[in-house]
PyMOL commands that place a pseudoatom at each C-alpha (Angstrom):
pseudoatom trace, name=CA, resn=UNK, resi=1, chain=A, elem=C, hetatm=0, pos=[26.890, -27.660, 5.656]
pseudoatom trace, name=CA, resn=UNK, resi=2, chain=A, elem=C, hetatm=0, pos=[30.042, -27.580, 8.069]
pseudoatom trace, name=CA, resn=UNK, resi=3, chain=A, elem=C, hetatm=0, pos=[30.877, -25.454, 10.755]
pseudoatom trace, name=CA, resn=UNK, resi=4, chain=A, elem=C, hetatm=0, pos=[34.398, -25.183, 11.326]
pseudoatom trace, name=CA, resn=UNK, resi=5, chain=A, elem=C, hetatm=0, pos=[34.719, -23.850, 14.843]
pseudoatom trace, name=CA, resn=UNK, resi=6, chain=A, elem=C, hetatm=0, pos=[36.163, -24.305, 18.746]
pseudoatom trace, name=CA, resn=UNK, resi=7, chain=A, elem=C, hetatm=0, pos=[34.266, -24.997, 21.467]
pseudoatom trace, name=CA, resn=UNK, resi=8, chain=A, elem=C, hetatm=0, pos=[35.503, -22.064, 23.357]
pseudoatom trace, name=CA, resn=UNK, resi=9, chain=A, elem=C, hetatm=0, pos=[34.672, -19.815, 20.125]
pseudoatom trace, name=CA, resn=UNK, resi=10, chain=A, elem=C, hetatm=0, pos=[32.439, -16.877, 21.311]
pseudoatom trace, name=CA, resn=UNK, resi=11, chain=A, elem=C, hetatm=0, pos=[31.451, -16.239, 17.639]
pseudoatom trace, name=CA, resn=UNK, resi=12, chain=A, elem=C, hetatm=0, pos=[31.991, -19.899, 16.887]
pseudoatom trace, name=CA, resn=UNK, resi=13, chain=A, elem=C, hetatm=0, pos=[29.068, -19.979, 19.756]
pseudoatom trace, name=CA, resn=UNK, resi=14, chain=A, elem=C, hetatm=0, pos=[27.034, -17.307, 18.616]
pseudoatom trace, name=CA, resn=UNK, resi=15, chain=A, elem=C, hetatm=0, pos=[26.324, -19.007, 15.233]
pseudoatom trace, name=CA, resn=UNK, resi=16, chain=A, elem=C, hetatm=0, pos=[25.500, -22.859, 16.769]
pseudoatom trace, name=CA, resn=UNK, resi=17, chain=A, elem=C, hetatm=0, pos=[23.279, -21.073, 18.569]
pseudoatom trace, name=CA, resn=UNK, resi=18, chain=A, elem=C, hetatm=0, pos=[21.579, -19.301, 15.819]
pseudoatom trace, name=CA, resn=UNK, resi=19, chain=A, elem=C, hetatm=0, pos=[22.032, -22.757, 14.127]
pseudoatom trace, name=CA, resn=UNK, resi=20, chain=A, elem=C, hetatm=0, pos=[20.178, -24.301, 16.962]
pseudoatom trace, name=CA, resn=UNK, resi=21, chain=A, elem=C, hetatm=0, pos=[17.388, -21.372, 17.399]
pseudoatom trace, name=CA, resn=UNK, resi=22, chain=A, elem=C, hetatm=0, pos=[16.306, -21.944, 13.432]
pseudoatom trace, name=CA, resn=UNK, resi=23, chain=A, elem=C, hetatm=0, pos=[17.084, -25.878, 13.570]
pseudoatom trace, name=CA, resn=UNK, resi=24, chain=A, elem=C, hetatm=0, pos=[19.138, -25.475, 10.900]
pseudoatom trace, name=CA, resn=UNK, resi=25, chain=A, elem=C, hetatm=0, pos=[21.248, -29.122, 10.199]
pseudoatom trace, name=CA, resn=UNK, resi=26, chain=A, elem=C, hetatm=0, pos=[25.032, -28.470, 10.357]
pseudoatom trace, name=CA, resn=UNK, resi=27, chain=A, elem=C, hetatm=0, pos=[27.827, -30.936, 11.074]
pseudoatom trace, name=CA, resn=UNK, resi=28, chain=A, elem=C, hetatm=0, pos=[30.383, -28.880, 13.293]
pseudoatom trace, name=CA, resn=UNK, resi=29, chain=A, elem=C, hetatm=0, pos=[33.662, -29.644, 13.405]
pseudoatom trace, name=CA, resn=UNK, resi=30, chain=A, elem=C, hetatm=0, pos=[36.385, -28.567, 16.343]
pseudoatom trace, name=CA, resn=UNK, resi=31, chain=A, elem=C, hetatm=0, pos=[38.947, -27.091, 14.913]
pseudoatom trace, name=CA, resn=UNK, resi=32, chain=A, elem=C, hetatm=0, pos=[41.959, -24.761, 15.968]
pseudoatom trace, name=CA, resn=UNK, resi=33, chain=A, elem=C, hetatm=0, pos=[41.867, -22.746, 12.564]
pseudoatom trace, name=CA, resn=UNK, resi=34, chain=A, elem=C, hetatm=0, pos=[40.372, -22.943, 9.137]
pseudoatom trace, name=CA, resn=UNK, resi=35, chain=A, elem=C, hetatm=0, pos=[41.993, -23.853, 6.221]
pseudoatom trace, name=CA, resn=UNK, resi=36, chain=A, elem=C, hetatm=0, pos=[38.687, -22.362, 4.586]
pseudoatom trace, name=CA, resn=UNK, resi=37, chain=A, elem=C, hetatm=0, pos=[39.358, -18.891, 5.673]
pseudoatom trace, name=CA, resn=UNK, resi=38, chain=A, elem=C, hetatm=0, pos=[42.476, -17.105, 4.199]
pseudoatom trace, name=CA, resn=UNK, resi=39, chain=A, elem=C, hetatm=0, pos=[42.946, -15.792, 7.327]
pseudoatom trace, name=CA, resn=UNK, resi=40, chain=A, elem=C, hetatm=0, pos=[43.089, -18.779, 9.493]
pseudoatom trace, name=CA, resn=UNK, resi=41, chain=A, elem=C, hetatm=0, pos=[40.329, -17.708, 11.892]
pseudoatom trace, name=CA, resn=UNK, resi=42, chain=A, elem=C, hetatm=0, pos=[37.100, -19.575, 13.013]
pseudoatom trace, name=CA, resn=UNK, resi=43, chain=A, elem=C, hetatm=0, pos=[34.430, -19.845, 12.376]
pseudoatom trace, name=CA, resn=UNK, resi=44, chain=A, elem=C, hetatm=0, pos=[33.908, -20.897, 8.560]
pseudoatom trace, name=CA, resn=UNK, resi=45, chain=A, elem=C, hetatm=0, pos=[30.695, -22.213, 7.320]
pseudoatom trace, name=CA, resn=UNK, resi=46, chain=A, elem=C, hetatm=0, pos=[31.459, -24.450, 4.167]
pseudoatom trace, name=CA, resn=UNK, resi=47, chain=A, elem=C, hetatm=0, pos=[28.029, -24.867, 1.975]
pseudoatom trace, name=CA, resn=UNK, resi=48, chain=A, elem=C, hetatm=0, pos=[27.237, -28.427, 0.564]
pseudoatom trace, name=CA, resn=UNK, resi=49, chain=A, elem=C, hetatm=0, pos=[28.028, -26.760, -2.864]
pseudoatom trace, name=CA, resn=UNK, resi=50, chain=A, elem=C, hetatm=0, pos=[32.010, -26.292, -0.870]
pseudoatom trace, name=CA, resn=UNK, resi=51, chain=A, elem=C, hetatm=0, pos=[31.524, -22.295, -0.921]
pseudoatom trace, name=CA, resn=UNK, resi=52, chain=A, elem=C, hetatm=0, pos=[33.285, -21.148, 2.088]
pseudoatom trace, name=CA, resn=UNK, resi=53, chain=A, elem=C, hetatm=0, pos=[32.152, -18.198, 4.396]
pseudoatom trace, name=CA, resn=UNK, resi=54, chain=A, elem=C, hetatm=0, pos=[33.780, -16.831, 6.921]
pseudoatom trace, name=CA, resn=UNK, resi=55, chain=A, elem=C, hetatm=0, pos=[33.193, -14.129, 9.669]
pseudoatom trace, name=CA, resn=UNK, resi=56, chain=A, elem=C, hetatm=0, pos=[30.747, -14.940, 11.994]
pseudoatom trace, name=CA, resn=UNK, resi=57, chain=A, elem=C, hetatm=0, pos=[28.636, -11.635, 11.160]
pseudoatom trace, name=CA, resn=UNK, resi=58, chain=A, elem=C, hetatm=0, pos=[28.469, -12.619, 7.569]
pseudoatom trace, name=CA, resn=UNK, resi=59, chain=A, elem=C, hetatm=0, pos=[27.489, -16.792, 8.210]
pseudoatom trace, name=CA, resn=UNK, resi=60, chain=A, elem=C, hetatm=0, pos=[24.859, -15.278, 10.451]
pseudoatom trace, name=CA, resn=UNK, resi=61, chain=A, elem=C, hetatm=0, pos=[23.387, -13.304, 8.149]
pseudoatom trace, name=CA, resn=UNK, resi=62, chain=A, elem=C, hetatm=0, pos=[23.546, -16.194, 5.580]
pseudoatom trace, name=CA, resn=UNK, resi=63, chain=A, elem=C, hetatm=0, pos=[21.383, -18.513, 8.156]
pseudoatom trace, name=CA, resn=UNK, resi=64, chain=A, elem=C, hetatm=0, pos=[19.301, -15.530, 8.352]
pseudoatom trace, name=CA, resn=UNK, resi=65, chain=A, elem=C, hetatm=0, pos=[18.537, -16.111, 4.576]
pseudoatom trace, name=CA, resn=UNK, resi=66, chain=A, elem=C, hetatm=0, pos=[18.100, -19.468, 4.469]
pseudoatom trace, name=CA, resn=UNK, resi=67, chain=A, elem=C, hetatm=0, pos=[15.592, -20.231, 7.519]
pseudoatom trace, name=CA, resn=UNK, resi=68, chain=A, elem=C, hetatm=0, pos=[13.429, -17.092, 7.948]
pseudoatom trace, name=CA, resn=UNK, resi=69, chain=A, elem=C, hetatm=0, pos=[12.072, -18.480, 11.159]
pseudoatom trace, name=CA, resn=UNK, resi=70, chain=A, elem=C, hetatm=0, pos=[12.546, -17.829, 13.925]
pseudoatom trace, name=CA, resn=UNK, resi=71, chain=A, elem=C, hetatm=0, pos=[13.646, -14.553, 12.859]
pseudoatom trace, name=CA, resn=UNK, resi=72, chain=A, elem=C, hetatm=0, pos=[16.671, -13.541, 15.076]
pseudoatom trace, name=CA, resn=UNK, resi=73, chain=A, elem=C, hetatm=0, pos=[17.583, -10.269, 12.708]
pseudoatom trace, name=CA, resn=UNK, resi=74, chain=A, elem=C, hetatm=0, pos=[14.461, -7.765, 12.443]
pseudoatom trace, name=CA, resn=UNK, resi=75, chain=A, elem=C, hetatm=0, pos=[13.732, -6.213, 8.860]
pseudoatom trace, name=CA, resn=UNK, resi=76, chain=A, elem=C, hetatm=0, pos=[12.416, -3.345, 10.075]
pseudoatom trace, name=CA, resn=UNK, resi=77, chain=A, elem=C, hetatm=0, pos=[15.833, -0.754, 9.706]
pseudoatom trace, name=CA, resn=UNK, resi=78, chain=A, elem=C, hetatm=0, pos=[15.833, 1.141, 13.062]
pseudoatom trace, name=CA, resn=UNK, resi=79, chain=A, elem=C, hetatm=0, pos=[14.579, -2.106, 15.256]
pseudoatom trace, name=CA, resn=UNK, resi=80, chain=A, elem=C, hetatm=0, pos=[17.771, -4.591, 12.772]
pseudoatom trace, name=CA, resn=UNK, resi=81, chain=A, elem=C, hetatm=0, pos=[20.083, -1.712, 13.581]
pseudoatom trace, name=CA, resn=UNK, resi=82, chain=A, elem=C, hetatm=0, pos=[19.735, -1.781, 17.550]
pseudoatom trace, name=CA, resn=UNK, resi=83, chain=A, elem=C, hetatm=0, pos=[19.791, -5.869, 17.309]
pseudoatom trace, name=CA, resn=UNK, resi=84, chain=A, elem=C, hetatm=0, pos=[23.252, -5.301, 14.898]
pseudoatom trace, name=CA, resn=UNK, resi=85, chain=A, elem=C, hetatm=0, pos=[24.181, -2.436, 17.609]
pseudoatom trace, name=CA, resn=UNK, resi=86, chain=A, elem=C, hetatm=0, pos=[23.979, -5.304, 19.935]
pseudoatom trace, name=CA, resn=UNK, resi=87, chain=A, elem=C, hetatm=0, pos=[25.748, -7.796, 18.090]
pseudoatom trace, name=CA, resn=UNK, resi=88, chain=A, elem=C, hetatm=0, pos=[28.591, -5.209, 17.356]
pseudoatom trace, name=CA, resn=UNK, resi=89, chain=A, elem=C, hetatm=0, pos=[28.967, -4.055, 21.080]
pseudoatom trace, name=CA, resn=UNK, resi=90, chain=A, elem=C, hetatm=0, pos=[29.325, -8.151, 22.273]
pseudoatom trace, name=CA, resn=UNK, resi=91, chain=A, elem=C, hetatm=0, pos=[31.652, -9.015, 19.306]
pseudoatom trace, name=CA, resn=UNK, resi=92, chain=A, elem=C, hetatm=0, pos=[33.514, -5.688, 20.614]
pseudoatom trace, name=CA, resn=UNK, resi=93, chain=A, elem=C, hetatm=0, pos=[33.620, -7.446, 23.913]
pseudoatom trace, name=CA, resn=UNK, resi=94, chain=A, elem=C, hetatm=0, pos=[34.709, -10.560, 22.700]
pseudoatom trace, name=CA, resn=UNK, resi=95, chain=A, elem=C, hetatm=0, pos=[37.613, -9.124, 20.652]
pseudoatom trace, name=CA, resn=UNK, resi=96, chain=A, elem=C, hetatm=0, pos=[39.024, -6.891, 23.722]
pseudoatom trace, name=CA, resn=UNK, resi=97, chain=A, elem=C, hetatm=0, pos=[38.650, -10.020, 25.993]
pseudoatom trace, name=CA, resn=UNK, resi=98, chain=A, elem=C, hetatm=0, pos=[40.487, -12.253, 23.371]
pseudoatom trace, name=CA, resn=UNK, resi=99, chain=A, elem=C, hetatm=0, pos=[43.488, -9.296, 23.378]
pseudoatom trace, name=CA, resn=UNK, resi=100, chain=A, elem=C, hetatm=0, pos=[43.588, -9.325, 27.187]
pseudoatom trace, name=CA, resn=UNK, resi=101, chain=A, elem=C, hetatm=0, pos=[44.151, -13.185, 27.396]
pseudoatom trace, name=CA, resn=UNK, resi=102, chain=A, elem=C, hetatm=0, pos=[46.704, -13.576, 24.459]
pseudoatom trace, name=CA, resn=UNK, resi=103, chain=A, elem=C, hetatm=0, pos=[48.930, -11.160, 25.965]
pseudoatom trace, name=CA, resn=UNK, resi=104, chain=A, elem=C, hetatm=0, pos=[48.058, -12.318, 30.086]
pseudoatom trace, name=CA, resn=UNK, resi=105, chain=A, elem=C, hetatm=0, pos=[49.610, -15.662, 27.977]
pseudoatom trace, name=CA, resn=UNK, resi=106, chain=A, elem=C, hetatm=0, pos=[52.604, -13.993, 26.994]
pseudoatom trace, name=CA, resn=UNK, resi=107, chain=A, elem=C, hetatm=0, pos=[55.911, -14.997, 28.374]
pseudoatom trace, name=CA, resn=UNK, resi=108, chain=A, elem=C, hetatm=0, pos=[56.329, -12.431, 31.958]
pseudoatom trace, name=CA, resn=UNK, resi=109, chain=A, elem=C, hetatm=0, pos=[59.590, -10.516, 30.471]
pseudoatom trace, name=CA, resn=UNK, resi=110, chain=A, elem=C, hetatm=0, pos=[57.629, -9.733, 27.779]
pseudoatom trace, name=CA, resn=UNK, resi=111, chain=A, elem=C, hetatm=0, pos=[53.694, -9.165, 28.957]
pseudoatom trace, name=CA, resn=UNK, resi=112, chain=A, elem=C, hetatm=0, pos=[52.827, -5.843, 29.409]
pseudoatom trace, name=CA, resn=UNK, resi=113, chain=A, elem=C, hetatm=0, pos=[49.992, -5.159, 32.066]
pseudoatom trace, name=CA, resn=UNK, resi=114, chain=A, elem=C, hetatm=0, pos=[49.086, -1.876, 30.692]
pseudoatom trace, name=CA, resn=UNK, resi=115, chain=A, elem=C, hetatm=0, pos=[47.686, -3.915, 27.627]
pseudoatom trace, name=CA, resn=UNK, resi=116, chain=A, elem=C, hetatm=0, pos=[45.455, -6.203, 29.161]
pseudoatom trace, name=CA, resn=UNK, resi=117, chain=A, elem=C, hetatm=0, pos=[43.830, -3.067, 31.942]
pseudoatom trace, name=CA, resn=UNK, resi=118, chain=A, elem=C, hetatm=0, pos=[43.174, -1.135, 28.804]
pseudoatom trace, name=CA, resn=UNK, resi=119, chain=A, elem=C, hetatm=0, pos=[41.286, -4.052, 26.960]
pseudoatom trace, name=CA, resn=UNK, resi=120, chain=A, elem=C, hetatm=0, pos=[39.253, -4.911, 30.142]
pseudoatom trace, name=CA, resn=UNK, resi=121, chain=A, elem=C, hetatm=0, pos=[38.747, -1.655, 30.694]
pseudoatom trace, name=CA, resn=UNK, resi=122, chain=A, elem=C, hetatm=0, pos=[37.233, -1.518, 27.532]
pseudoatom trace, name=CA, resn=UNK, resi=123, chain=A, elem=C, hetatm=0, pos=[34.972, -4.805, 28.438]
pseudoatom trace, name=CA, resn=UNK, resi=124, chain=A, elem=C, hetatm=0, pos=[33.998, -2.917, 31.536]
pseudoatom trace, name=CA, resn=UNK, resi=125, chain=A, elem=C, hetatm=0, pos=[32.714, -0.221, 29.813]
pseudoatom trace, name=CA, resn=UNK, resi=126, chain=A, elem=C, hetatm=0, pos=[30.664, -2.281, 27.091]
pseudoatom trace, name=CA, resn=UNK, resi=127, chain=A, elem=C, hetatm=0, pos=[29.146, -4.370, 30.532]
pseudoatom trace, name=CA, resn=UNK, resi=128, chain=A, elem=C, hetatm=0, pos=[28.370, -1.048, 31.795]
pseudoatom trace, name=CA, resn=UNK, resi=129, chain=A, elem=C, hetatm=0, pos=[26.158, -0.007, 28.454]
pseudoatom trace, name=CA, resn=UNK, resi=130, chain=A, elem=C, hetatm=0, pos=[24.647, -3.762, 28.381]
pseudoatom trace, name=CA, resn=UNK, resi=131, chain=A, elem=C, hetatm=0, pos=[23.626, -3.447, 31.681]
pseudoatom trace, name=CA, resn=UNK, resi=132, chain=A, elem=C, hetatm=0, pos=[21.766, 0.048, 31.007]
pseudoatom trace, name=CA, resn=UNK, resi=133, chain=A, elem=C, hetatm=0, pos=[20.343, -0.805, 27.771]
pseudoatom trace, name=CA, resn=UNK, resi=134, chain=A, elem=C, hetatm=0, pos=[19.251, -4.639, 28.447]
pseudoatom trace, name=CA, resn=UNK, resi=135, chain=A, elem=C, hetatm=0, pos=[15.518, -4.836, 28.093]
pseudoatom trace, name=CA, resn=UNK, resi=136, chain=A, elem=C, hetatm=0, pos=[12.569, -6.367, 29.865]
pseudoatom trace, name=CA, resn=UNK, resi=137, chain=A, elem=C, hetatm=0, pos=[13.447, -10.078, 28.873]
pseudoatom trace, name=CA, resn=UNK, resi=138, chain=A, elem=C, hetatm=0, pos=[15.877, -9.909, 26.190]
pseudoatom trace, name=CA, resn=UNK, resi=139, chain=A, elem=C, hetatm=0, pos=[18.695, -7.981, 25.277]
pseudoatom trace, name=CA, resn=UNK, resi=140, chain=A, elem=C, hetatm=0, pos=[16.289, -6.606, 22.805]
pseudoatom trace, name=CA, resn=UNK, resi=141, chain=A, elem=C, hetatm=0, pos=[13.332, -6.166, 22.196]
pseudoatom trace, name=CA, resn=UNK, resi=142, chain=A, elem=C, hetatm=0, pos=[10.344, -8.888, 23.657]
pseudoatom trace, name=CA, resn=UNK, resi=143, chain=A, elem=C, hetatm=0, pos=[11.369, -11.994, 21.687]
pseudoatom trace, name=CA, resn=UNK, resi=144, chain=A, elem=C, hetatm=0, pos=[15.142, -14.120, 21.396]
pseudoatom trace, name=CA, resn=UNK, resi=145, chain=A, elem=C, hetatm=0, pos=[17.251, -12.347, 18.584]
pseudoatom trace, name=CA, resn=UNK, resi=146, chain=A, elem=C, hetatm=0, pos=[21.089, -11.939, 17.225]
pseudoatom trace, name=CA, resn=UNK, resi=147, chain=A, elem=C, hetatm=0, pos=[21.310, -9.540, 20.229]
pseudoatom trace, name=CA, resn=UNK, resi=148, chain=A, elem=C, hetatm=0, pos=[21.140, -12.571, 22.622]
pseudoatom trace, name=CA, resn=UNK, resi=149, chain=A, elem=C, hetatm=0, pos=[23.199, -15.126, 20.970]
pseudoatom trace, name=CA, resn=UNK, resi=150, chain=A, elem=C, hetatm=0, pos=[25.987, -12.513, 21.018]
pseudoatom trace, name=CA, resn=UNK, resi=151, chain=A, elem=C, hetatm=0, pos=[25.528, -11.213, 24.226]
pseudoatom trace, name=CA, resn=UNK, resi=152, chain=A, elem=C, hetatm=0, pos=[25.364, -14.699, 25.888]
pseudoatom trace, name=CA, resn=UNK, resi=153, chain=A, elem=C, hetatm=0, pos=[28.692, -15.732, 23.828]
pseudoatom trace, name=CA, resn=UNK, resi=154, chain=A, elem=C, hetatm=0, pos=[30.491, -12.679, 24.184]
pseudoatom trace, name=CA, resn=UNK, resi=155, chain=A, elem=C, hetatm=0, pos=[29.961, -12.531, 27.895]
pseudoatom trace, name=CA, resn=UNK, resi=156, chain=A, elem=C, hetatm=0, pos=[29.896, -16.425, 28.706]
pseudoatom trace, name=CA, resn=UNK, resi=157, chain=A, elem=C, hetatm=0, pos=[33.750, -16.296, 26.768]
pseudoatom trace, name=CA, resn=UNK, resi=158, chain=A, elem=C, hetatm=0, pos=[34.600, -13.424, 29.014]
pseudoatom trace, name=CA, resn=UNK, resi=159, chain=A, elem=C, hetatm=0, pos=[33.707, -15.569, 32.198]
pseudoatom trace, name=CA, resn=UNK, resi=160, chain=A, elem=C, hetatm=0, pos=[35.699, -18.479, 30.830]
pseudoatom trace, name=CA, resn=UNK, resi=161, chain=A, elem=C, hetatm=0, pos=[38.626, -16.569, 30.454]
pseudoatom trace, name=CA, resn=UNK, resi=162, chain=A, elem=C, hetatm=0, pos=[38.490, -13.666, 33.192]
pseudoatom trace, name=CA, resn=UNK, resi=163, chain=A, elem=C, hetatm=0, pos=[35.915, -14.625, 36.073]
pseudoatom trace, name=CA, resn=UNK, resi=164, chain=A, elem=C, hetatm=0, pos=[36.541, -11.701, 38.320]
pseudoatom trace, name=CA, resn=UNK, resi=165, chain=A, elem=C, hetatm=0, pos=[36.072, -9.298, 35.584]
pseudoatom trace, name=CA, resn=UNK, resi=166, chain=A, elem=C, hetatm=0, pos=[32.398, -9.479, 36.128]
pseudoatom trace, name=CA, resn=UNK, resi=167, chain=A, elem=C, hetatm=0, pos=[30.780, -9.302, 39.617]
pseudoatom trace, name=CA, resn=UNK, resi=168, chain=A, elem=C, hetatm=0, pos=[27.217, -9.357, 39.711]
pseudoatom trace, name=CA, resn=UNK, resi=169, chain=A, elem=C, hetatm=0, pos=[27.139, -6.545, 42.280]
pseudoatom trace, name=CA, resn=UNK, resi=170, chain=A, elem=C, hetatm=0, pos=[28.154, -3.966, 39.660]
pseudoatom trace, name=CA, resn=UNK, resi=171, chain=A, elem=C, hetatm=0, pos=[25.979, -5.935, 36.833]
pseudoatom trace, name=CA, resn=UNK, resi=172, chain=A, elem=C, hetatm=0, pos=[22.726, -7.229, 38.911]
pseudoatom trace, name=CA, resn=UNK, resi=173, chain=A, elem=C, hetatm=0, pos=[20.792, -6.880, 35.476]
pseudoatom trace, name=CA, resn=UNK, resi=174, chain=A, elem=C, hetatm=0, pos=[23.126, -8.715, 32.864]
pseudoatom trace, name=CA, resn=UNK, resi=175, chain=A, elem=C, hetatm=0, pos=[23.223, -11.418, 35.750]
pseudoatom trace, name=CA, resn=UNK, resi=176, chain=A, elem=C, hetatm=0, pos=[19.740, -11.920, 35.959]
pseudoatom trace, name=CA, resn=UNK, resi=177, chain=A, elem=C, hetatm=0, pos=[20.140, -11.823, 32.045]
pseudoatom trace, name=CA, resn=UNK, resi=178, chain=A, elem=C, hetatm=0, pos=[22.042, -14.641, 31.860]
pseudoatom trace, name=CA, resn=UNK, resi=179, chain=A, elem=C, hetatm=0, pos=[20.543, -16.342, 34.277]
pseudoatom trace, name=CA, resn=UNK, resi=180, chain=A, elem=C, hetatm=0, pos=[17.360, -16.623, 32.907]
pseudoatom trace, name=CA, resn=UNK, resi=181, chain=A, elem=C, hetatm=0, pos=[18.936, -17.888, 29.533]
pseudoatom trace, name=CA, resn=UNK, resi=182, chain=A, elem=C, hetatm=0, pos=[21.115, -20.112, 30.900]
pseudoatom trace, name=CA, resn=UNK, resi=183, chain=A, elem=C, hetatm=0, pos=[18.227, -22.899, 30.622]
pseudoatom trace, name=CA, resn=UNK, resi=184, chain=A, elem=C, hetatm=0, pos=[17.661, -21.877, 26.905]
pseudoatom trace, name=CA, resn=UNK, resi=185, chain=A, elem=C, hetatm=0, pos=[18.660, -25.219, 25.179]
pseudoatom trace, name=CA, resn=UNK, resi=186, chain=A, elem=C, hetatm=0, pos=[20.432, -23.318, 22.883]
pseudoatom trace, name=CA, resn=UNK, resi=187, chain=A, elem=C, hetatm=0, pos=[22.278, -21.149, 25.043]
pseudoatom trace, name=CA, resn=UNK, resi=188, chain=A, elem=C, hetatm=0, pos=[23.096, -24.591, 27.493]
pseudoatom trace, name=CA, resn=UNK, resi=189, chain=A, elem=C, hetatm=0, pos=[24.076, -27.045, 24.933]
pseudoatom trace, name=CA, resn=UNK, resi=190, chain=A, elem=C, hetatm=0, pos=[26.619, -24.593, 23.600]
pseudoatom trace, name=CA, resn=UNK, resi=191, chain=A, elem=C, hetatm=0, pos=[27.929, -23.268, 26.355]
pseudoatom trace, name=CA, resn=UNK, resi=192, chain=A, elem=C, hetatm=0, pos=[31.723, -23.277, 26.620]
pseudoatom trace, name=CA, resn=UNK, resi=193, chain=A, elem=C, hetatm=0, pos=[33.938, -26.096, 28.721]
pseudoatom trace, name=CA, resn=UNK, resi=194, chain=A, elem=C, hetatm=0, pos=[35.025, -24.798, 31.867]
pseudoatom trace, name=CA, resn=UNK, resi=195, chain=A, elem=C, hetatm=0, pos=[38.813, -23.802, 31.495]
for i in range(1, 195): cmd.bond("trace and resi %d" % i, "trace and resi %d" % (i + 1))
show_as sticks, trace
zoom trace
């Protein structure tokens, strides 16, 4: 298998992580886009057989499939729910964060401020709800899951690309959080170059 991703990739991350977590094998390859995705976008998983997938939810669940252990996706339905609640609020964070940078990186005549407030605005309120809901240990639950690997992405890409958005006075929980998994090999090896 290849993994056609970018370092900087928050859902790039989240799958070498869950890569990582099952030691599943996987060459990964840096890449801008992917020619294996109609759409362009990373990341794309292409299987030894050369079936592509794309979408970071759906190569996740694939890797779910193939290594049942560790098992970052519960079966039980209300406990996989809140673990794909948690995936869906950090790839929600991810995408207004990846807005909010595109158009800070427009040209000045044209950026519009308005856009990027109302996209971190949005980021501020899904830190707010991680920060309430975050549990003992983990994001979820009492063992690693999907939850982490897209918390830890989603927020580590936010910090690469808007440092101030985040102060650990309004968040002392999610800091602690990620402090504690920064030593994870998984979460350290894949952890995004400084900007």
């Amino acid at each position: 298998m290849k993994l056609i991703t970018s370092p900087t990739s928050p859902y790039g991350r989240k799958v070498r992580i869950a890569l990582l977590e099952k030691s599943v094998p996987c060459e990964v390859a840096n890449e801008a886009a992917s020619p294996h995705n109609p759409l362009g976008k990373i990341p794309a998983l292409v299987l030894d057989d050369g079936t592509s997938l794309f979408d970071s939810v759906v190569i996740v669940e694939y890797i779910e499939g193939v290594a049942s252990k560790p098992q970052l996706i519960p079966s039980e339905p209300n406990e996989r729910a809140l673990v794909r609640r948690w995936e869906a609020l950090a790839d929600g964070i991810a995408d207004a964060t990846v807005l909010a940078m595109l158009e800070s990186r427009r040209a000045a005549e044209l950026r519009d401020p308005s856009v990027v407030e109302r996209q971190l605005g949005k980021v501020r309120a899904a830190l707010a709800f991680a920060e309430a809901g975050l549990a003992e240990s983990f994001a979820h639950g009492s063992t690693f899951s999907l939850a982490d690997a897209a918390l830890v992405s989603a927020v580590g890409y936010l910090n690469l690309r808007f440092p101030d958005v985040l102060p650990s006075s309004h968040t002392p929980r999610l800091h602690a959080y990620l402090t504690r998994l920064a030593t994870r090999p998984s979460i350290a090896t894949t952890a995004p170059p400084a900007a």
